[in-house]
Every structure is written in C-alpha cells, then in structure tokens.
C-alpha positions in Angstrom: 20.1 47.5 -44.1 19.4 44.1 -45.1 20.8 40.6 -44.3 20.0 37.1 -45.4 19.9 35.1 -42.0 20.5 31.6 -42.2 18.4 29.0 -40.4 21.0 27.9 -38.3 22.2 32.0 -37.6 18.3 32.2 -36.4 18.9 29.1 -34.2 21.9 30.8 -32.7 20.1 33.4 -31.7 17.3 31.3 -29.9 19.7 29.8 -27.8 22.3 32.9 -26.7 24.9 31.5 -28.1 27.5 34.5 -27.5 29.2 34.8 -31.4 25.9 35.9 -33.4 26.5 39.4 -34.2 24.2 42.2 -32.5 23.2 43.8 -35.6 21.9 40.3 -36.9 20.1 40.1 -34.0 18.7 43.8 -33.8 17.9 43.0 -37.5 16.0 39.9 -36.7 14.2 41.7 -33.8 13.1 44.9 -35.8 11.6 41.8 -38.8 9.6 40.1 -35.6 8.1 44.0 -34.7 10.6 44.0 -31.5 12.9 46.5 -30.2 15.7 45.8 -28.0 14.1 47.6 -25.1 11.7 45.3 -24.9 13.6 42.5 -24.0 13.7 43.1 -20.3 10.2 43.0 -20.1 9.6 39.9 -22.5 11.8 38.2 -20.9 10.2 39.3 -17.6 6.8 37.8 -18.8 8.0 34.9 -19.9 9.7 33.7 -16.3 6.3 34.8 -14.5 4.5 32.7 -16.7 7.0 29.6 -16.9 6.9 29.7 -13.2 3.1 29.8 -13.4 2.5 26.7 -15.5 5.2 24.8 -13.3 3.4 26.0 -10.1 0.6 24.4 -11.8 2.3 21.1 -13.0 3.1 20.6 -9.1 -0.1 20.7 -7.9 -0.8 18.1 -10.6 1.5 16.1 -9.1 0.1 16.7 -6.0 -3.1 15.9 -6.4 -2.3 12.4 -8.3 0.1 11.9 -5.2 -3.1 12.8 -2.9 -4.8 10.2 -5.1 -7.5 13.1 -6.5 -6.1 11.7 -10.6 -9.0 12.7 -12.3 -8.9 16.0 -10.9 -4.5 16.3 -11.3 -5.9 15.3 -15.1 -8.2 18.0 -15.7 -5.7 20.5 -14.3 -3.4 19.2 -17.0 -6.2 19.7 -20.1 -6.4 23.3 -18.9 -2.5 24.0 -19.1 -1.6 24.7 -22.9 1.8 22.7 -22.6 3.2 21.9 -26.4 6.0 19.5 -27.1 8.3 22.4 -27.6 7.5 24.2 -24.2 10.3 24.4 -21.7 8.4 22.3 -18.6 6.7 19.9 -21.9 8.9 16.6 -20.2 7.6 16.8 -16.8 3.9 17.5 -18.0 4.2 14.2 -20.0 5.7 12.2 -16.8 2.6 13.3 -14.3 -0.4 12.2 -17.3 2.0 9.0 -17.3 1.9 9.0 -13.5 -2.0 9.5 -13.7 -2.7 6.9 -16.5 -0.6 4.5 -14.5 -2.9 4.5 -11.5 -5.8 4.2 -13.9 -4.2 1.1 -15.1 -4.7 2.8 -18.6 -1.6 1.0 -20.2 -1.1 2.2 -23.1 -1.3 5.7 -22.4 1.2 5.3 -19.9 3.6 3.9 -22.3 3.0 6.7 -24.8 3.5 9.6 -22.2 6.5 8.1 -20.4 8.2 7.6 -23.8 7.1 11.4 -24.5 8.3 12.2 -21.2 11.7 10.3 -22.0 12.0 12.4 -25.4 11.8 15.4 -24.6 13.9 15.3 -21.1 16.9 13.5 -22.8 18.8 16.6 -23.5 18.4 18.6 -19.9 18.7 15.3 -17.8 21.6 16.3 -16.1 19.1 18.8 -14.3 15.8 17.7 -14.1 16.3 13.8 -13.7 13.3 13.5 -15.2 14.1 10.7 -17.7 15.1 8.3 -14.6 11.4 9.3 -13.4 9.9 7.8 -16.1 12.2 4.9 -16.1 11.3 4.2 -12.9 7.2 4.6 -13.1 7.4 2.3 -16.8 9.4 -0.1 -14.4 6.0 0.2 -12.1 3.9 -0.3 -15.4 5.7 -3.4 -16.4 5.4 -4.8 -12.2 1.7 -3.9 -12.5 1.1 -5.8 -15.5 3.2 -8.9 -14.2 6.2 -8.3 -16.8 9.2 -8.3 -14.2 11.8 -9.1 -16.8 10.8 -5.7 -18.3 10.6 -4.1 -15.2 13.8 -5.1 -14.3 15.4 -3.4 -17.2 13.0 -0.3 -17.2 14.8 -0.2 -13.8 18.7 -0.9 -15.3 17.9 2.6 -17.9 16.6 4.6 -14.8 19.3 3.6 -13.2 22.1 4.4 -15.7 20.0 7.6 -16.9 20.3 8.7 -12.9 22.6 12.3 -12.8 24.3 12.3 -9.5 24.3 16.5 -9.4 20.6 16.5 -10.6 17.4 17.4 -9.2 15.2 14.6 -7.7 17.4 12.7 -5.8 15.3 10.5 -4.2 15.1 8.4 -7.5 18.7 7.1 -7.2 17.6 5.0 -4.1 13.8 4.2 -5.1 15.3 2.6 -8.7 17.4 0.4 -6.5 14.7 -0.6 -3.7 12.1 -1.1 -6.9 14.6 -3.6 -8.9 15.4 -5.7 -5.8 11.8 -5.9 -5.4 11.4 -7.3 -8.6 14.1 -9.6 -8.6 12.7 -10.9 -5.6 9.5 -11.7 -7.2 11.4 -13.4 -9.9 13.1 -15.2 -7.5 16.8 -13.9 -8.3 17.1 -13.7 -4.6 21.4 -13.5 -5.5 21.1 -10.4 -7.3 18.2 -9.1 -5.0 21.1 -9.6 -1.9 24.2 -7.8 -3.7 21.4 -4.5 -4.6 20.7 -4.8 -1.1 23.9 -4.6 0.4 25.4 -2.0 -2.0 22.7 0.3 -0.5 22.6 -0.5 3.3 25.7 1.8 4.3 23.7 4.6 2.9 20.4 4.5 4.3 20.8 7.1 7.1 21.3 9.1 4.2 17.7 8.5 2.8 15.1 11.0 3.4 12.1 9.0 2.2 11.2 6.6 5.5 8.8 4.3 2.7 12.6 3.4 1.3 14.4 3.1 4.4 11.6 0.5 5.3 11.6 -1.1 2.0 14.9 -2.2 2.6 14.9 -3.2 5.8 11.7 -5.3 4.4 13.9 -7.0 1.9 16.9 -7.9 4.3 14.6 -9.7 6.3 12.6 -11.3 3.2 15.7 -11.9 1.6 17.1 -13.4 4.9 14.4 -15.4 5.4 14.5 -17.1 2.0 17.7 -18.0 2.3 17.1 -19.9 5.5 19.3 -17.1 7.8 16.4 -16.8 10.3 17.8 -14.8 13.1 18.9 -12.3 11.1 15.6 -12.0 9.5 14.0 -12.1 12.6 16.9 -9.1 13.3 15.6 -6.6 10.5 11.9 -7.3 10.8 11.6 -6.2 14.4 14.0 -3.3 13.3 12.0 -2.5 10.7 8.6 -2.9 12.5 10.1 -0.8 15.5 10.4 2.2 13.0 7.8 1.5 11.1 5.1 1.9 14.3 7.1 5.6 15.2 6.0 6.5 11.8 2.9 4.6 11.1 3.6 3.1 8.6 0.8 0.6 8.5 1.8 -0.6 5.1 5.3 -1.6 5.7 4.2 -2.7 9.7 1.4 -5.1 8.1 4.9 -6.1 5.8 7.2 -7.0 8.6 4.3 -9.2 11.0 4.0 -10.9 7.5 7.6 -11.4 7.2 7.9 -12.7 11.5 4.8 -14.9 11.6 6.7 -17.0 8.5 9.8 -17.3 10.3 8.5 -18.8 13.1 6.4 -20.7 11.0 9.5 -22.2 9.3 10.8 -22.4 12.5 7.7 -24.5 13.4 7.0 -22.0 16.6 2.9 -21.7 15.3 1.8 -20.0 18.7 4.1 -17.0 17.7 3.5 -17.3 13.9 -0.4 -17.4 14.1 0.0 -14.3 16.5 2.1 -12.4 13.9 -0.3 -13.2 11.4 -3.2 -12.0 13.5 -1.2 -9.3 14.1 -0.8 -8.4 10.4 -4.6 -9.0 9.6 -5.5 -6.6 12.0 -4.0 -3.9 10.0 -6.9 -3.8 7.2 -8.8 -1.5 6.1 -5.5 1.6 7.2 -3.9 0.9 3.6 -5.4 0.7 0.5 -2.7 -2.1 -0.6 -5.5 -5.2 -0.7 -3.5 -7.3 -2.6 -1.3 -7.6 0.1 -3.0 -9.7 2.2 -2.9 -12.9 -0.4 0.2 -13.9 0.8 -0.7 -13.4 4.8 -4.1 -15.2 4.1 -2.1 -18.1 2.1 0.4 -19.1 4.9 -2.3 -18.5 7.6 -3.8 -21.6 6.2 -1.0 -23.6 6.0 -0.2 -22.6 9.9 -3.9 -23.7 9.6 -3.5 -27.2 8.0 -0.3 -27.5 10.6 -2.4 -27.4 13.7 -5.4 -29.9 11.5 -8.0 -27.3 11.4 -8.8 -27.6 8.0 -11.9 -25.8 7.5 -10.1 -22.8 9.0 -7.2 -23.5 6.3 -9.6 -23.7 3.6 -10.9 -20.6 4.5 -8.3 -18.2 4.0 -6.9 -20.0 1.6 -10.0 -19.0 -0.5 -9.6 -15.7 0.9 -6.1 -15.4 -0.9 -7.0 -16.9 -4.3 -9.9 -14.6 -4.7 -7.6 -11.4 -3.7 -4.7 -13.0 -5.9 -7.1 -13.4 -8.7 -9.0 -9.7 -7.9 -5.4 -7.8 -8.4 -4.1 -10.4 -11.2 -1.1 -10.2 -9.2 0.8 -13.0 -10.6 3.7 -14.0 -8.0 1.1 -13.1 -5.3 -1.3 -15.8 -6.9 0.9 -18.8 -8.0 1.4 -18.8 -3.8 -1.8 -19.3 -2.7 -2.8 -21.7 -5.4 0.1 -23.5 -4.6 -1.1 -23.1 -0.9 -4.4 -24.6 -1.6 -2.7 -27.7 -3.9 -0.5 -28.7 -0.6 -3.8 -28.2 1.5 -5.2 -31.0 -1.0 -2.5 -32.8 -1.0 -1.6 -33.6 2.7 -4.8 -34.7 2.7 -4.1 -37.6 0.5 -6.5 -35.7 -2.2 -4.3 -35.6 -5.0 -6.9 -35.2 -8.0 -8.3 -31.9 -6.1 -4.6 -31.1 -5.8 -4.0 -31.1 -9.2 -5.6 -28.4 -11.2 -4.6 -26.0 -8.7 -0.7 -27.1 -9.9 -1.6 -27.0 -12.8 -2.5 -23.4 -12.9 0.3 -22.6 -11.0 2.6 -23.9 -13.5 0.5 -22.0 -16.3 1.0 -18.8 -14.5 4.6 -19.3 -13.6 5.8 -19.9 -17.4 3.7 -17.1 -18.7 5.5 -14.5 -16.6 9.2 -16.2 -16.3 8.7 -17.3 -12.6 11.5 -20.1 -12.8 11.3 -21.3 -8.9 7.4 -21.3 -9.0 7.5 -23.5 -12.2 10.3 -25.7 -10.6 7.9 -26.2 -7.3 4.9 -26.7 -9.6 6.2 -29.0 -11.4 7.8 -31.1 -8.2 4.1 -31.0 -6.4 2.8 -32.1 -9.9 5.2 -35.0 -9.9 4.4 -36.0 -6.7 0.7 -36.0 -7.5 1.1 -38.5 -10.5 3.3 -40.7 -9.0 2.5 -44.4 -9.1 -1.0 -43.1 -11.0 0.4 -42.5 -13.7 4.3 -43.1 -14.8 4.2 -41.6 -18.0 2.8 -38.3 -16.7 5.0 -38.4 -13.9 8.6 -38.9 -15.9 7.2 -36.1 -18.7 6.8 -33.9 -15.8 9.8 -35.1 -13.9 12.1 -34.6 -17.1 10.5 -30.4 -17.4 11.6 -30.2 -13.5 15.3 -31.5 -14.8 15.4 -28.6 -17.1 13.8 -25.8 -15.5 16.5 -26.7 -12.1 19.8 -26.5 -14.5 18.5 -23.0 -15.5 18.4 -22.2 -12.1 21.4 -23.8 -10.9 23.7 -20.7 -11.9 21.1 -18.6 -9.5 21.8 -20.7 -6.6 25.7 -20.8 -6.6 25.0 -17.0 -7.0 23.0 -17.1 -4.0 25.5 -19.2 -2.0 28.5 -16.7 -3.0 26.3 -14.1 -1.6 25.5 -15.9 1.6 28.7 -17.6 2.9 
C-alpha cells in the first residue's frame, strides 16, 4: 500500500485531530518503524518523562525563589529543553526570573520574550505569558523605566486568563502597577487600582499582596493629605504584618506612621516610628529601603536643630540611594539634603544637590520631582540672579500644566 501524505495530513496527525484516516496513520507509523501497539507504552514514556523535566523546572523555580540562582541555573543547563518541547515557555520564564536577580538585563529581556513566544498559544492554561509580563514589568522598575513598567504591567494584565493556572498573578500585576504609578507620582490612577481591588483582598492568598495594598492605601492616603485614614491602614497593616513577620512590609508601615506625624508636626511619635523602622535591619535583604527612612529622619532632624544628626543620615540615604541606583528613592534624599542646606540660609551648597535632582527626575519622567526641583531651584536663585531664576521659573510653568490633568484626577478620586 502506498500513500502520498501531505505536510499538513502529517500535522494532523501530530495533534489528534479526529478526521485523519487510521490507515494514513498506521501507514505513517509502519514508515517511522512503529506499530500501533506501541502506542500505549510511548505514550506512557513520554508523560513519565514530561512530568520529570517539569518536576525538575519546579525545583528551579524553587531554588531561585530560595535565592540559590546560580544553582536553579545550572539545574536548567542540565535539562535538554528545545523551543519545540511542551514545558519550553516556562523553562524560558525561570532563566528570565534568574537573569533578573542577577541584574543581567539583557538576558532577561531575551528569555521573557522567548517565554512570551512560545506560551502565546496555551495561555488560557498555563498563564505563563502574564508571568513574564509581570517579571519584564520588575526589569523595567529595576532599571528605573516606570513608564515601561507600567505598560509591561497593562499586557500582563490583559494577557491574564481568569480560568488559568497561576492565579496569584491577576492580583500581583495590579499591586506592581500601583506601585509604579506611585513612584511616578500618578497618585489618581495609583487610588482607582487600589480601590478596584480592596473588596477582594480576603480573597488573596499571598499575605506579601494583602500587605502591599494596605501599604499603598496608607501611602496613597498620606500623600494626599487624608492623614487619619493613613494613620488607619498603617496600623492595620502593621498589626498583620507582626502576626506574620513580615519584617519587610512592618519596616514599610513604621516608615509610612513616623511621616504622618511628621506632617502632622507630632516629632516625639515620628522620630519613634522611625527608630522603630531602623531597628528592623539586617531581617530583610531590601537595603534600598532604608533611603527614604534615613532621608526624613534628618529632616525630623533639621526640625528639632540638630544638624549634625540631620547631616548624618542624610548622607546615609544618598549613599544607599546612589548604591541601588534607585532613582525615585534618590531624587528624595538629594532633595532632602538641598532643604537641609537651604534652611540654613546656604543656598550655593543647596544648589547642586537640586540640580541633580532635576537631572535625575527628567531622565526617568518623574514630573512631581522635576516640578519640586525646579521650585527649590527657584527659590535658591532668587534675588542672586533674576535671569536664572525666571528661566527656571518659566520650566516650573510648564512642567505644572502637564501635571494639572493629574491633580483634578486626584481630586475626583478623593472627594
């Protein structure tokens, strides 16, 4: 007997689909050296093995979550996972996940995108392309690019399959893009994320999320000058935070009191939360954190006239800012250490700190930090000199009509 079997007939046959004729397919078997008996046990083999190599992708996974990377990359080499094997998309997402914590960029980029690829036609199961939305989202955060993080966010987001596996992404998209959009100071958009969420939060079985937005309705609170209610979250937050210990988000919500009742002028209480905050180093490996604690410490500091003190940790927070190249976390404490200079009447030492505030806020879209360097800048060159001060007076004019749309958003979302 003898048939000619078209390509696509062949690829019929590869994927079951019911039509093909048995005899094609017995005919295509006896060509490959393969009875129909010994399907069974092919097929057998081949589920044994799949769940092998999966087995093994999970322990990669776990090992990188353990923060053992090297080793969850070497147990990746020794897997022989093609672009054409069943589990390939997921192999590609933990080497981006790995490269990502080595801060190797690039690769990152090349293995999310692979991981992207190659889940795009089984993502209704997996959910394995909002996965590697979301950690590109963390690539873009880590290398300051919020804008793109925010949209690496937005695909995640719409890529998310409500029936899929992974269902912790759907909630972790949304916490990571109101972070972001805090950092960028879209505080409007950061509230409406916020509030979509909150009804479902009992609902949410990873704590670091629950806390994460409790963190940002008291941030977000905060910023928008609703002080008890910020007050309100952070101690509900750091209430269940402590039965977890969760030292990350507890050093997160002292942070968040101590500059309420800073704002609130209360610098006992402020200076104790602060303390209180500080005393959680060395239990989270999240140094960068402390640049902002440091940074307001010393203006409580410059408050209460010990200077030296502000100085201090003022330092402290530049070098930690500048150690992590953590942009929004650095344009705070240099702006920190400009007013320290400045309510001191020492406007020339003021300046250059501005100065590369402003720098860092335009290179990475920070429109409120460039509106509040520009003001402090302004009020260092005036009556000095009135050329430099109406140049800079004229970019502050522009940079607050962008921003104007932001705040009626803000106060539509507030009142």
């Amino acid at each position: 007997m003898f048939f000619h079997i078209s390509p696509a007939t062949i690829s019929n046959i590869e994927r079951g689909v019911p039509h093909v004729r048995q005899d094609r397919a017995i005919y295509l078997l006896e060509k490959l050296g393969l009875s129909l008996e010994e399907l069974p046990d092919m097929v057998i083999g081949e589920e044994r093995e799949l769940k092998r190599v999966q087995f093994q992708l999970f322990m990669a996974e776990s090992l990188h979550d353990i923060n053992e990377v090297e080793k969850a990359l070497k147990k990746l080499d020794e897997l022989n996972v093609t672009d054409s094997h069943p589990l390939a998309a997921y192999f590609h997402y933990i080497k981006g996940k790995c490269f990502n914590t080595l801060k190797k960029w690039s690769k990152t980029e090349r293995s999310l995108h692979n991981a992207i690829r190659l889940a795009s036609p089984d993502r209704s199961k997996t959910n394995l392309e909002s996965a590697a939305f979301t950690e590109l989202g963390l690539n873009s955060y880590y290398q300051n690019n919020l804008e793109q993080a925010v949209r690496y966010s937005d695909s995640g987001i719409d890529a998310f399959e409500e029936n899929g596996e992974r269902q912790h992404f759907k909630y972790l998209l949304r916490r990571n893009k109101a972070i972001y959009l805090e950092r960028l100071g879209r505080l409007g958009e950061a509230i409406r994320l916020v509030n979509e969420v909150w009804d479902e939060l009992n609902g949410i079985d990873q704590t670091e999320t629950v806390l994460s937005f409790y963190w940002l309705r008291a941030e977000l609170s905060r910023r928008t000058d609703m002080t008890d209610d910020a007050i309100r979250f952070a101690e509900a937050g750091l209430e269940k935070a402590r039965i977890n210990r969760h030292y990350t988000l507890m050093f997160d919500f002292w942070t968040v009191l101590g500059s309420v009742y800073m704002s609130k002028e209360e610098w006992e209480p402020a200076e104790d939360c602060f303390n209180m905050a500080l005393s959680l180093r060395g239990k989270f490996p999240d140094e960068h954190k402390y640049t902002v604690t440091f940074a307001r410490l010393g203006l409580l500091y410059l408050h209460q006239d010990k200077i030296d003190q502000a100085m201090d940790v003022i330092r402290k927070a530049i070098q930690i800012g500048e150690k992590y190249d953590d942009a929004p976390r650095l344009t705070y404490a240099l702006q920190a250490m400009g007013d320290l200079y400045f309510k001191q009447d020492r406007r020339q030492e003021a300046i250059p700190h501005y100065e590369r505030m402003l720098k860092l806020a335009r290179k990475h879209h920070l429109m409120n930090k460039e509106h509040r360097a520009l003001l402090q800048l302004a009020r260092c060159w005036e009556g000095i000199d009135e050329q430099e001060f109406q140049k800079l007076t004229r970019s502050m004019y522009k940079v607050q009509v962008k921003l104007h749309h932001e705040e009626e958003t803000i106060l539509e979302e507030v009142h």
